[in-house]
C-alpha positions as CSV (number, residue, x, y, z in Angstrom):
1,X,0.0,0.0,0.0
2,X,1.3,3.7,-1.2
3,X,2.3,6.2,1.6
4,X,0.0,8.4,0.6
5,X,-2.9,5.8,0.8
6,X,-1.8,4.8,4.3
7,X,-1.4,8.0,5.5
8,X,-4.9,8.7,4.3
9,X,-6.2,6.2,6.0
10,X,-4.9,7.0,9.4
11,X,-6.7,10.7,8.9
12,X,-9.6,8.5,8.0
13,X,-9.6,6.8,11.2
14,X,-9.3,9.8,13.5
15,X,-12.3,11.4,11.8
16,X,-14.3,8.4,12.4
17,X,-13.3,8.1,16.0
18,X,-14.0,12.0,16.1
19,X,-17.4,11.0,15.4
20,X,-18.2,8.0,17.2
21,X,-15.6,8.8,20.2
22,X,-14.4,5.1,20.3
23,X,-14.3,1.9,17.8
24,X,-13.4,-1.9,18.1
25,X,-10.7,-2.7,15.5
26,X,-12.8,-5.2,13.8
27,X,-15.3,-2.1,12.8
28,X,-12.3,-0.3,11.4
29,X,-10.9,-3.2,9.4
30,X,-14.2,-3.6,8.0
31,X,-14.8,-0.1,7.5
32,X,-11.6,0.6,5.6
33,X,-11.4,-3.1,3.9
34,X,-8.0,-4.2,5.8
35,X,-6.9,-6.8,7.6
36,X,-6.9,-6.2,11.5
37,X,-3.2,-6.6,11.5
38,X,-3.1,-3.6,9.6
39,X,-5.4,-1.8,11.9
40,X,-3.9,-2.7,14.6
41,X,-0.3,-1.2,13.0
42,X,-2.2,2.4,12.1
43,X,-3.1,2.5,15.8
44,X,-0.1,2.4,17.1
45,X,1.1,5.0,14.9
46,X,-1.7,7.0,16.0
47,X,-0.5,6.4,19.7
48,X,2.9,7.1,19.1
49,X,1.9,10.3,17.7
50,X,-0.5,11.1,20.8
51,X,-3.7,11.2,18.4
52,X,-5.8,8.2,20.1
53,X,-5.8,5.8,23.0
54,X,-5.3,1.9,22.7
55,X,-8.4,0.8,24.9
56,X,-9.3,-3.0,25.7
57,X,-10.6,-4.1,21.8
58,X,-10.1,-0.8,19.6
59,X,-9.3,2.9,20.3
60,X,-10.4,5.9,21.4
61,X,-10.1,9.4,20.4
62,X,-7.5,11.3,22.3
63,X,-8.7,14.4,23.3
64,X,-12.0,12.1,25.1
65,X,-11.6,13.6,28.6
66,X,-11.8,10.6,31.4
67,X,-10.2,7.8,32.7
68,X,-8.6,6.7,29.9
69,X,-6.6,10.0,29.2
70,X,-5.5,9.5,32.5
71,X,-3.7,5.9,31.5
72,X,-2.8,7.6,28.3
73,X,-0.9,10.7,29.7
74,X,0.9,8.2,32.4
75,X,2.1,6.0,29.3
76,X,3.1,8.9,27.5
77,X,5.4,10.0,30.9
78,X,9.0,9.0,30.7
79,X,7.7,6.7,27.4
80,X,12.0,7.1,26.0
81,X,13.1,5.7,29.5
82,X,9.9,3.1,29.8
83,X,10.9,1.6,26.0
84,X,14.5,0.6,27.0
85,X,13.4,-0.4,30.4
86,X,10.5,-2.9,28.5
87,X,13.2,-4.1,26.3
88,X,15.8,-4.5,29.4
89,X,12.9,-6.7,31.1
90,X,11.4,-8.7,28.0
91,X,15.1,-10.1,27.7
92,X,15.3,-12.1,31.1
93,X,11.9,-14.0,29.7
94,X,13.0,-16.6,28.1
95,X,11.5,-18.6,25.3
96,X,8.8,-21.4,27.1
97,X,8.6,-19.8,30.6
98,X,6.2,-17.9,32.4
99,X,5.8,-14.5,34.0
100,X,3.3,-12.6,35.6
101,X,2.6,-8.9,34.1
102,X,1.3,-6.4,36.5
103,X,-1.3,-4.0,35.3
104,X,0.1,-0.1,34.5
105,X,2.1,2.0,32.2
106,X,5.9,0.4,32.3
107,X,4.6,-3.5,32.3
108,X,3.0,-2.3,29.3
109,X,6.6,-1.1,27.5
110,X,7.2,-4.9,28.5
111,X,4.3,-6.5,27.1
112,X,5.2,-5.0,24.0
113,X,8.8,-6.1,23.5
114,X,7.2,-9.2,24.7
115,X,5.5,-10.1,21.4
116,X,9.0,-11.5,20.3
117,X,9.3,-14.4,22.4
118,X,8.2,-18.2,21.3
119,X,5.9,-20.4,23.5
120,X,5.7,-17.7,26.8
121,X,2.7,-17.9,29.1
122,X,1.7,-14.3,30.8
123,X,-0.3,-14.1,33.5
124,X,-1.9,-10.7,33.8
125,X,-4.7,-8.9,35.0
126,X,-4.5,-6.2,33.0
127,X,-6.6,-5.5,29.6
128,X,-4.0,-3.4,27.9
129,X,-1.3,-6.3,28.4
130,X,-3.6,-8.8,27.1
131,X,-4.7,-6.3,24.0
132,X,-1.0,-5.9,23.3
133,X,-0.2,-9.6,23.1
134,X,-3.7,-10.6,20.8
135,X,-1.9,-10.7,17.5
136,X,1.0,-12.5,19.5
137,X,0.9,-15.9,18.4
138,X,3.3,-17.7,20.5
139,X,2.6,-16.2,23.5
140,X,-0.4,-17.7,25.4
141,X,-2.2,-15.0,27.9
142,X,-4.0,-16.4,30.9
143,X,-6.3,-13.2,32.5
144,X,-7.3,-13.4,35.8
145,X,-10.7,-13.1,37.0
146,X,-11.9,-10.0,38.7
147,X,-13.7,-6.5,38.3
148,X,-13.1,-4.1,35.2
149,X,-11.4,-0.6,36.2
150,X,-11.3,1.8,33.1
151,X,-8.8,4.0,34.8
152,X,-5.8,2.1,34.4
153,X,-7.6,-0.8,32.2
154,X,-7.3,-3.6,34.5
155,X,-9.1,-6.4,37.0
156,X,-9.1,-5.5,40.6
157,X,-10.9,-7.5,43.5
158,X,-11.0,-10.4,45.0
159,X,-11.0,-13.1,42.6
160,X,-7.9,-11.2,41.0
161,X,-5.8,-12.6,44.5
162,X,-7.4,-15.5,44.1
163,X,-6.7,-16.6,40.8
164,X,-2.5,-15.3,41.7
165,X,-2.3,-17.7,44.6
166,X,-2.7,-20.7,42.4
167,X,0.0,-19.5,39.9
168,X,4.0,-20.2,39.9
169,X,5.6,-18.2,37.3
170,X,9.2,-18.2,36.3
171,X,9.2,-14.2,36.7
172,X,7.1,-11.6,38.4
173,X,7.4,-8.1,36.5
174,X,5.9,-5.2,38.1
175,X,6.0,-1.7,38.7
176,X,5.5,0.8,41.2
177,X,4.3,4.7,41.8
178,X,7.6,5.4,44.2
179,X,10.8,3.8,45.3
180,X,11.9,4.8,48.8
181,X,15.1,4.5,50.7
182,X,12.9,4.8,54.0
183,X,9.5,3.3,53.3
184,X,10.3,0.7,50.8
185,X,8.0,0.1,47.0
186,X,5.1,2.1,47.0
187,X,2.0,2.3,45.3
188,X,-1.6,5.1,45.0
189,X,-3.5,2.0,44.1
190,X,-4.9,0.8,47.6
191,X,-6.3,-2.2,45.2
192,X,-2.5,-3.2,44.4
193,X,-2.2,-6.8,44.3
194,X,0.3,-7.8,46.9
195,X,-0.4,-11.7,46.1
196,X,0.8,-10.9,43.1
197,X,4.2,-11.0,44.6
198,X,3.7,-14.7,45.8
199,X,3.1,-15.9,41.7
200,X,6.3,-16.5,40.6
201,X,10.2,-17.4,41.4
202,X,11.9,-14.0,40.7
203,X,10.4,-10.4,41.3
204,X,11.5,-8.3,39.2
205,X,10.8,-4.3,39.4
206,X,10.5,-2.0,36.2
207,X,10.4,1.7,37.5
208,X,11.9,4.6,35.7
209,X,14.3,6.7,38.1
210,X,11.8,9.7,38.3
211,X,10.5,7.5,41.1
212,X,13.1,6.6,42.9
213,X,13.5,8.6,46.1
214,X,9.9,9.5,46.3
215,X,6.8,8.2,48.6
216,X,3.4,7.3,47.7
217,X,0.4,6.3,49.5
218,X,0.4,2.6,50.3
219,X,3.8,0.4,50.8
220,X,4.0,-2.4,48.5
221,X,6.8,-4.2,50.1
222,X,10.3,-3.8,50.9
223,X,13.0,-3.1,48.3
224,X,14.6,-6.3,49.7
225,X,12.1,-8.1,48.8
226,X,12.9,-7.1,44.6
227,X,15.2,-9.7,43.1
228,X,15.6,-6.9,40.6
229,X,15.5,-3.6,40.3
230,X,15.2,-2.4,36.5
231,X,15.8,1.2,36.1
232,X,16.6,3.6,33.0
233,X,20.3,5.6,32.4
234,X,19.2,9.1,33.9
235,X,19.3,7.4,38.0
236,X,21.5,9.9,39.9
237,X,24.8,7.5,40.8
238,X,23.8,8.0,44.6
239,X,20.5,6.5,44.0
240,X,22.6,3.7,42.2
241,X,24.5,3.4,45.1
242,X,21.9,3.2,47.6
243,X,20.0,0.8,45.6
244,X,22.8,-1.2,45.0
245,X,23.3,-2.2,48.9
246,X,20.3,-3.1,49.4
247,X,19.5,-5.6,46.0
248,X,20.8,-6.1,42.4
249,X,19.9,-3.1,40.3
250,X,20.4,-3.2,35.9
251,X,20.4,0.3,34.4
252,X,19.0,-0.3,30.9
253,X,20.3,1.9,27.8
């Protein structure tokens, strides 16, 4: 397809999400006469560009103001320093194991770099992981159970704990709000699954180093309790330091 086609396309799809706010990628395959795969490559050019928001099954226009500009401007935060952090993370999975993805923006970065990988299971209970890993055909994704939350397009409740309890992944991926040197992994989320901690062998944490050295709401756990500590080039070396007595910490590039 020309360049000129394609790019018409894409100013096709905003319009039409202009007008009906939000589609599922099968309408706009069907709309346009392409294959999903092809939708689902113009949407994450529109992303990228900050023109629409990947929601659970389609997209969204961007300038829609709710929840899910709220997940959308946190993705968008630190996205240069998330990207090599996702790529960092997606290379200790190795092909045919496991690992449990927790729901928010940097997991995300992983489940993308992710798609790569031959005959992984994810466990997850977030919606944007498993939307990211759809078209991913060697990777297998197992969704918890639980209740839908459109602010940061995940499951949260009870049967989410549930469902983690029974699971023993090779890896545990997850992120945090705030790393600190006094209080430990924190988290806003007072819905944060801590037995999510308990599914898998290794925990390992993705946070970009605007967090580290700041508090948020709930403690998580302990920064002892991270097997890992992934974290992106612009960490101050103190904060490298710190971190580094306490657990094993990998800047990624």
């Amino acid at each position: 397809m020309s360049e000129i086609t394609e790019r018409s396309r894409l100013e096709s799809i905003v319009q039409m999400l202009k007008i009906n706010t939000s589609a599922s990628i099968g309408e706009i395959a069907e709309t346009f006469h392409v294959s999903q795969m092809t939708i689902r490559r113009d949407l994450q050019k529109l992303v990228e560009a900050g023109q629409v928001i990947r929601i659970p099954g389609g997209a969204r226009i961007e300038n829609w103001r709710g929840a899910e500009r709220s997940f959308f401007e946190r993705l968008q935060k630190m996205s240069h320093a998330k990207r090599s952090i996702g790529a960092a993370a997606s290379a200790l999975v190795h092909d045919g194991e496991s690992v449990v993805l927790d729901s928010g923006t940097t997991t995300l970065y992983v489940a993308r770099e992710l798609r790569a990988r031959r005959n992984v299971v994810v466990f997850t209970f977030s919606l944007a992981v498993l939307e990211e890993l759809t078209s991913a055909e060697d990777i297998r994704v197992e969704l918890t159970g639980g209740v839908y939350r459109s602010s940061s397009h995940d499951l949260i409740g009870h049967a989410v704990g549930k469902s983690l309890t029974s699971i023993c992944a090779d890896t545990i991926i997850f992120g945090a709000a705030a790393v600190s040197f006094t209080r430990g992994i924190m988290v806003h989320d007072p819905d944060a699954q801590r037995e999510m901690l308990q599914a898998g062998k290794r925990r390992v944490l993705v946070v970009d180093s605007s967090k580290i050295g700041t508090e948020a709401t709930y403690r998580l756990c302990g920064i002892e309790d991270c097997d890992l500590i992934l974290t992106d080039k612009d960490i101050s070396a103190e904060d490298l330091a710190r971190l580094r007595q306490i657990t094993q910490v990998q800047v990624a590039e």
